[in-house]
Steps between C-alpha positions, in 0.01 A plus 500: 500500500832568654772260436723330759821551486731222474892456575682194453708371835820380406707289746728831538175671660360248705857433680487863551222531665579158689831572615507764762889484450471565130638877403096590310341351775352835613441598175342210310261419838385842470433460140298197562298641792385801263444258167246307695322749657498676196318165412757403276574105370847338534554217273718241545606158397590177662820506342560849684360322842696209457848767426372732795455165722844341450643843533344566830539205672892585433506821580270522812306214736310209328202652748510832351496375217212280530305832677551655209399295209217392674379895495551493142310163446181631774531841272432295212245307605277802532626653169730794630805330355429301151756185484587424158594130412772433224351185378643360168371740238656777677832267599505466084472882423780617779764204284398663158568828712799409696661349151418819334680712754835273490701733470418599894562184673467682814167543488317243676245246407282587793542876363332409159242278640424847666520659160284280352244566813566865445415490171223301455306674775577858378709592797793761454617592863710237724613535850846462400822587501622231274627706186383240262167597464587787371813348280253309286305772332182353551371800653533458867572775769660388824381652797810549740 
């Protein structure tokens, strides 16, 4: 049985592909179009949503924004995008994480929730730019 390949969406991708105005818009849409007819999964997290949906609404139409979210929620309704929750056992390991890691106070909260996502389901790609994935040596590969 052939496996399905999975990439983690980071807030840095889905903006991309959001944002028609955004510098990898051509590139990261195109990316996407291919992954999913390729039948791949993007994975996600409501933390990343909730990032990608504050972002948005600033940086584009509250409309546009609604369009698009709502494309991401209908795709995961039928099971072409899996939505991760955070809930509180993850919430617990991203604090062990982010206190481990204080020596990089940049890195985000929302960025090791992801980690812990990542991790836990066996995923090593993101569509990212964010140079933090990368900075943690947990074995993750950005894609852009």
């Amino acid at each position: 049985m052939k496996s399905v390949r999975k990439v983690f969406f980071d807030t840095w991708g889905w903006l991309a592909i959001a944002h028609r105005d955004d510098q990898r818009h051509g590139e990261a849409t195109s990316f996407y179009r291919d992954f999913l007819v390729a039948g791949g999964v993007p994975v996600t997290t409501d933390y990343i949503l909730t990032e990608s949906i504050s972002l948005l609404r600033a940086r584009t139409s509250p409309k546009g924004t609604e369009k698009f979210i709502d494309g991401i929620l209908a795709a995961q309704s039928t099971g072409r995008i899996k939505l991760e929750r955070i809930g509180e056992e993850r919430w617990s390991t991203a604090w062990k994480l982010s206190k481990r890691f204080g020596d990089k106070p940049d890195i985000s909260f929302v960025d090791f929730t992801s980690f812990v996502v990542m991790k836990e389901l066996r995923i090593a790609e993101a569509l990212t730019a964010d140079r933090h994935y990368e900075l943690v040596g947990l074995g993750f590969k950005r894609l852009f």
